[in-house]
ZAGUKE-238782 format. One record per residue (C-alpha): residue number from 1; residue in three letters; x, y, z. Coordinates in pm, 1 decimal. Layout:
# residues N
site resi NUM&resn Ala&u X&v Y&w Z
...
***
This chain:
# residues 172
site resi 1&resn Unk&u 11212.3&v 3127.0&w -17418.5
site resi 2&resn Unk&u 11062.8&v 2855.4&w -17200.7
site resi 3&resn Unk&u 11133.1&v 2585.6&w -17035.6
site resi 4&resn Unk&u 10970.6&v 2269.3&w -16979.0
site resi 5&resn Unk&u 11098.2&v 2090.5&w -16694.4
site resi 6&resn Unk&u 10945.6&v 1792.1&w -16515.7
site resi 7&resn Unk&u 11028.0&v 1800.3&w -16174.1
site resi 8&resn Unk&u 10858.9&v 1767.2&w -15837.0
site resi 9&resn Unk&u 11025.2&v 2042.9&w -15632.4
site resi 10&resn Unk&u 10909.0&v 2368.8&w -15701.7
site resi 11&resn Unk&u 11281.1&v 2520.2&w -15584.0
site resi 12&resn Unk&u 11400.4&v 2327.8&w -15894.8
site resi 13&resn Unk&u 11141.6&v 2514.8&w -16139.8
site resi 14&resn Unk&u 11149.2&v 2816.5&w -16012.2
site resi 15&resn Unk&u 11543.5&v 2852.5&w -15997.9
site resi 16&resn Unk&u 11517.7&v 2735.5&w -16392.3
site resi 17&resn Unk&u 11262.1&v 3000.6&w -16467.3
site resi 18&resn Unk&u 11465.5&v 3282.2&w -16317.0
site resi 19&resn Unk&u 11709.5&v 3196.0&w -16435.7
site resi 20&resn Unk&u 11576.9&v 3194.9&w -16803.1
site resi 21&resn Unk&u 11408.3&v 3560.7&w -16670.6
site resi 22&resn Unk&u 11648.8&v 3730.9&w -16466.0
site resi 23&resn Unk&u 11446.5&v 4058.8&w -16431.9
site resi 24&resn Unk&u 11187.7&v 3850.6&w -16244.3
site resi 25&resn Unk&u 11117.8&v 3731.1&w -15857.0
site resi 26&resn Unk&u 11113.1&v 3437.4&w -15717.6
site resi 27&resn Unk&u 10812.8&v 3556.0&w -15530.7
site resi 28&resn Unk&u 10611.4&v 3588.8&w -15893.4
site resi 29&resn Unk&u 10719.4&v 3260.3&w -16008.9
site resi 30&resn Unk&u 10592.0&v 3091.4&w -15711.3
site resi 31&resn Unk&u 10204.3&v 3299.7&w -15658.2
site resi 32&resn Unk&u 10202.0&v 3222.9&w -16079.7
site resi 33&resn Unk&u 10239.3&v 2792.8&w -15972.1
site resi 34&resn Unk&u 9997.5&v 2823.6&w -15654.1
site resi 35&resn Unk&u 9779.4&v 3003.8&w -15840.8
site resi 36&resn Unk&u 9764.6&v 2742.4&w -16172.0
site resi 37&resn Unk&u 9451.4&v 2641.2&w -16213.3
site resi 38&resn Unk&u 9445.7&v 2240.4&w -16207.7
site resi 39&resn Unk&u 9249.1&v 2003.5&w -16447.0
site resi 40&resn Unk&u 9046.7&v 1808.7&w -16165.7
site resi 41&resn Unk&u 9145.1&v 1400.5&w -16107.0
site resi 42&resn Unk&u 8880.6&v 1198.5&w -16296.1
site resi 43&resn Unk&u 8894.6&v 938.3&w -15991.0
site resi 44&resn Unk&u 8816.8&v 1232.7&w -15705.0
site resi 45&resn Unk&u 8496.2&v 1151.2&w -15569.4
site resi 46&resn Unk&u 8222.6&v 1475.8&w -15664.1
site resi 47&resn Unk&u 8177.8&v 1601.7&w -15296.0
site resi 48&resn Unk&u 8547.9&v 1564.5&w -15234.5
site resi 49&resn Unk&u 8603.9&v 2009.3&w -15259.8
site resi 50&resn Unk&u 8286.4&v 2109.5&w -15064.7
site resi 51&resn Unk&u 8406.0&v 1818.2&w -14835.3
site resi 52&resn Unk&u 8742.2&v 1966.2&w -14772.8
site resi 53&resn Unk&u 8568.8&v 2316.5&w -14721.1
site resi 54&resn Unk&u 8331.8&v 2183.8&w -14417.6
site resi 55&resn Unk&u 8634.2&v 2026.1&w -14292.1
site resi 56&resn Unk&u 8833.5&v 2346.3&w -14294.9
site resi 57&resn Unk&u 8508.7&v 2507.4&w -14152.2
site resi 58&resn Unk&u 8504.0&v 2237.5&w -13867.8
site resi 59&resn Unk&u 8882.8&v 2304.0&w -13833.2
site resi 60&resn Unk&u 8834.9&v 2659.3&w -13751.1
site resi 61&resn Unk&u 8528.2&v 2627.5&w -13553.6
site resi 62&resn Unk&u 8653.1&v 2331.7&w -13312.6
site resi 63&resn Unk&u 9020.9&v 2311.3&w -13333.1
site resi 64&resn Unk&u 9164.8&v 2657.1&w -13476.4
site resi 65&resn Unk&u 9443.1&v 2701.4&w -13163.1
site resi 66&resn Unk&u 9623.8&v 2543.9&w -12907.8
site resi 67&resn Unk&u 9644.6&v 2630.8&w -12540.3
site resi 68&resn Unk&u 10030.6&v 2667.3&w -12495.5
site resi 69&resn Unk&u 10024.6&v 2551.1&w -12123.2
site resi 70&resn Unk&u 9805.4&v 2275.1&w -12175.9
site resi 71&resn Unk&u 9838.0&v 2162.8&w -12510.4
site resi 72&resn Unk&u 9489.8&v 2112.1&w -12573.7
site resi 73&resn Unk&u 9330.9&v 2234.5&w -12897.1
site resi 74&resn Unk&u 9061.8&v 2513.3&w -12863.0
site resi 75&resn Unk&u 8867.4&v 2681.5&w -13189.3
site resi 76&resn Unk&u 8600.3&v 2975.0&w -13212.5
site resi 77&resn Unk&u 8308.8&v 2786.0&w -13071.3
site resi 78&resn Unk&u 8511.3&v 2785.7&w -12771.0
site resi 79&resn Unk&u 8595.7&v 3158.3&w -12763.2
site resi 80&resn Unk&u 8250.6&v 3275.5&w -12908.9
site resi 81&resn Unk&u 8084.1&v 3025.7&w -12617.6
site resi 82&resn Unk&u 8265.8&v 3291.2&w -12328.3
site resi 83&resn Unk&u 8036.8&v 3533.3&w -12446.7
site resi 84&resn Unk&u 7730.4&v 3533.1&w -12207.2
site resi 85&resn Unk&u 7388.3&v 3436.6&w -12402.2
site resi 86&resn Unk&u 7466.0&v 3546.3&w -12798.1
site resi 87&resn Unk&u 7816.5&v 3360.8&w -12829.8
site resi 88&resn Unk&u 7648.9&v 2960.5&w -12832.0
site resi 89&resn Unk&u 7363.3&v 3103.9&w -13058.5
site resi 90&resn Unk&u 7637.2&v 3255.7&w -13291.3
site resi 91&resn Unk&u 7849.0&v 2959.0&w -13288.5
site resi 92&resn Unk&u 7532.9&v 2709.4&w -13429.8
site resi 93&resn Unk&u 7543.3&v 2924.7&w -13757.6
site resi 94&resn Unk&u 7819.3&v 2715.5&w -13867.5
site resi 95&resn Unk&u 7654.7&v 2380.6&w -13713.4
site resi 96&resn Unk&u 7362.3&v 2496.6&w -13977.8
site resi 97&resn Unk&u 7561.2&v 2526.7&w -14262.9
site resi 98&resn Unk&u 7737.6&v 2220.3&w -14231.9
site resi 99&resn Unk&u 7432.0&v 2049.9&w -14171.4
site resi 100&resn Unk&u 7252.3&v 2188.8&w -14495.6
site resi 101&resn Unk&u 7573.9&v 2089.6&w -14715.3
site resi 102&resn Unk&u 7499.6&v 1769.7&w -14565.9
site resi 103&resn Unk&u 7158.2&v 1770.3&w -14657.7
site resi 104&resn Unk&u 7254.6&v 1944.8&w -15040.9
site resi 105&resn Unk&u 7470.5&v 1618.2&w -15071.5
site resi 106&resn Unk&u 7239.9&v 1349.7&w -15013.0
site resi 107&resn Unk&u 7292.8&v 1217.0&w -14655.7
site resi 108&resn Unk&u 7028.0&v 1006.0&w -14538.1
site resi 109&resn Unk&u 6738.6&v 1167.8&w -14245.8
site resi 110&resn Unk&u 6883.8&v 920.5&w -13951.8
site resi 111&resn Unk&u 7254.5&v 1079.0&w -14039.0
site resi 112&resn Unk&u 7089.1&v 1419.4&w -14060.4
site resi 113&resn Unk&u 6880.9&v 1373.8&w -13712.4
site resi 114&resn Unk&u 7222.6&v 1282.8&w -13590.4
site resi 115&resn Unk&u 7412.0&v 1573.2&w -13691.4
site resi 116&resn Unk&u 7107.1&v 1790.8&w -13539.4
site resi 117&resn Unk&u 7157.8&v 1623.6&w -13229.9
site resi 118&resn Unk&u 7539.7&v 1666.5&w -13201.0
site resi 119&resn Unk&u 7445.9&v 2097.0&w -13250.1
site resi 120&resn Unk&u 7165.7&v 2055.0&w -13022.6
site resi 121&resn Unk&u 7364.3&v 1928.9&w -12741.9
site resi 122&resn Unk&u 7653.3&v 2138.2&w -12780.4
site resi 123&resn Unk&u 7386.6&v 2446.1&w -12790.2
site resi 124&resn Unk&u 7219.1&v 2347.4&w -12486.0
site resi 125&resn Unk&u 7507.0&v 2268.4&w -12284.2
site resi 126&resn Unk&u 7721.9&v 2504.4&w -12414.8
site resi 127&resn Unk&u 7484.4&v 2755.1&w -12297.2
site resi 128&resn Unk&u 7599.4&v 2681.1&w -11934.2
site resi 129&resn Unk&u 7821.5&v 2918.6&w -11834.6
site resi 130&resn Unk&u 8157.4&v 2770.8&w -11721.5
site resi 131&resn Unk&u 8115.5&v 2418.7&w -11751.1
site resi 132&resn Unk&u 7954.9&v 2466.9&w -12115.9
site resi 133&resn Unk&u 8251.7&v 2631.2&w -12233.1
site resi 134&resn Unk&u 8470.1&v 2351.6&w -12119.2
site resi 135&resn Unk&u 8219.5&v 2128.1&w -12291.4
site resi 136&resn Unk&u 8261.4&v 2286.6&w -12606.2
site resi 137&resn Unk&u 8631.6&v 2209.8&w -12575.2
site resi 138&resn Unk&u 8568.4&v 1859.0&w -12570.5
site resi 139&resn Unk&u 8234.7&v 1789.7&w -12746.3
site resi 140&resn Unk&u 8408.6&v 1936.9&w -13120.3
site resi 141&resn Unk&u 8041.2&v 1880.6&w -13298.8
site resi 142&resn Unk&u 8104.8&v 2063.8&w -13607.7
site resi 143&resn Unk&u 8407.6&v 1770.7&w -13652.2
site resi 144&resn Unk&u 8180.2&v 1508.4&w -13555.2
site resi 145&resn Unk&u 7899.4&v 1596.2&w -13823.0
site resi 146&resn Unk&u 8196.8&v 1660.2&w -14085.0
site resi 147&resn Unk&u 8339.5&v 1326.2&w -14008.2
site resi 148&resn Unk&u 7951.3&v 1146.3&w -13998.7
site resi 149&resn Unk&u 7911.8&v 1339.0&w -14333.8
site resi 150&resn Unk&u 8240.3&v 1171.4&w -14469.6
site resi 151&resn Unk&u 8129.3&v 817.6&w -14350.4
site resi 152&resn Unk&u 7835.3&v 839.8&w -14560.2
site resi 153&resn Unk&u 8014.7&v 986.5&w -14867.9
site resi 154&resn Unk&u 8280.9&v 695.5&w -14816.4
site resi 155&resn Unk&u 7944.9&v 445.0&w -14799.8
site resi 156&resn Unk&u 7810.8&v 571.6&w -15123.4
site resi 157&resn Unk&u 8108.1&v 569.2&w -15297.5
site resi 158&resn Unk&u 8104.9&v 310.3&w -15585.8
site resi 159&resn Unk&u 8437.6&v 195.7&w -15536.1
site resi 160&resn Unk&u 8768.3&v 190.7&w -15336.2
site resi 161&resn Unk&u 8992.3&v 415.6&w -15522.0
site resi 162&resn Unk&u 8696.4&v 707.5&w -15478.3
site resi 163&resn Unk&u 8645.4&v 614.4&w -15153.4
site resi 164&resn Unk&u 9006.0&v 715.9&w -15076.5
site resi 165&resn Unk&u 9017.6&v 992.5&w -15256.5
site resi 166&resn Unk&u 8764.1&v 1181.3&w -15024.3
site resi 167&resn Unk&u 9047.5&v 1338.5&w -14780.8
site resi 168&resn Unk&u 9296.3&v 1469.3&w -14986.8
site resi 169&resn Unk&u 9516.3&v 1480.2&w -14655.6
site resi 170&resn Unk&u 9565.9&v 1204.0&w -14429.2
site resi 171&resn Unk&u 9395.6&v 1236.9&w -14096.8
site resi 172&resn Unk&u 9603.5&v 1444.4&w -13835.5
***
């Protein structure tokens, strides 16, 4: 037997379903809705997924943890930049790929030169040991080409409602 329920609180669904299947977890009900597959929005702009997986990437790589003392917000670039002469060189991979997805999408060359220039400084100065790494705290390229990268998607957008439907998330 099932049970169609329209409701916007998973708790609700879930305790109908188990209810209906008493042999079965709560735990299965809930990986079966986060696992759904959706039908996409026809209003979300094209770019809007691979947009929201730089972002994440950018996330990680400039902003993944906060210094409990402090209170400021550290990610990998920052930890891979400690590590004398490899660590900046390994933390531009991501810089790369952000800036190719940029490229795959259709931002313009003075966007793209941009973007270049935002890795190439953080490279160059976070190569300097000490104050690079402190740099790299504050510089957060990898969010600065994702959010340059948004500003052009937002640009080319044909209208408002896509246009807003870029960041699924508000801004934190």
């Amino acid at each position: 037997m099932t049970v169609a329920l329209k409701t916007n609180r998973m708790s609700d669904v879930t305790s109908v379903l188990i209810s209906e299947h008493p042999g079965t977890s709560t735990r299965h009900w809930c990986s079966l809705f986060m696992n759904a597959q959706h039908t996409p929005d026809q209003t979300a702009h094209p770019h809007q997924v691979d947009l929201a997986r730089l972002r994440k990437l950018a996330t990680r790589m400039d902003n993944a943890y906060r210094l409990p003392i402090v209170g400021v917000r550290i990610g990998w670039d920052a930890i891979l930049g400690l590590v004398p002469g490899i660590g900046d060189a390994l933390a531009l991979a991501p810089s790369v790929y952000i800036i190719s997805e940029a490229r795959r999408m259709g931002t313009p060359g003075p966007t793209l030169f941009r973007m270049g220039a935002n890795a190439a400084v953080d490279l160059v100065i976070g190569a300097v040991p000490l104050v690079g790494d402190l740099f790299d705290i504050g510089w957060r390229s990898k969010t600065r080409n994702v959010d340059l990268l948004e500003a052009h998607l937002q640009r080319q957008a044909p209208d408002t409602k896509k246009a807003a439907s870029l960041r699924p998330f508000p801004k934190a």
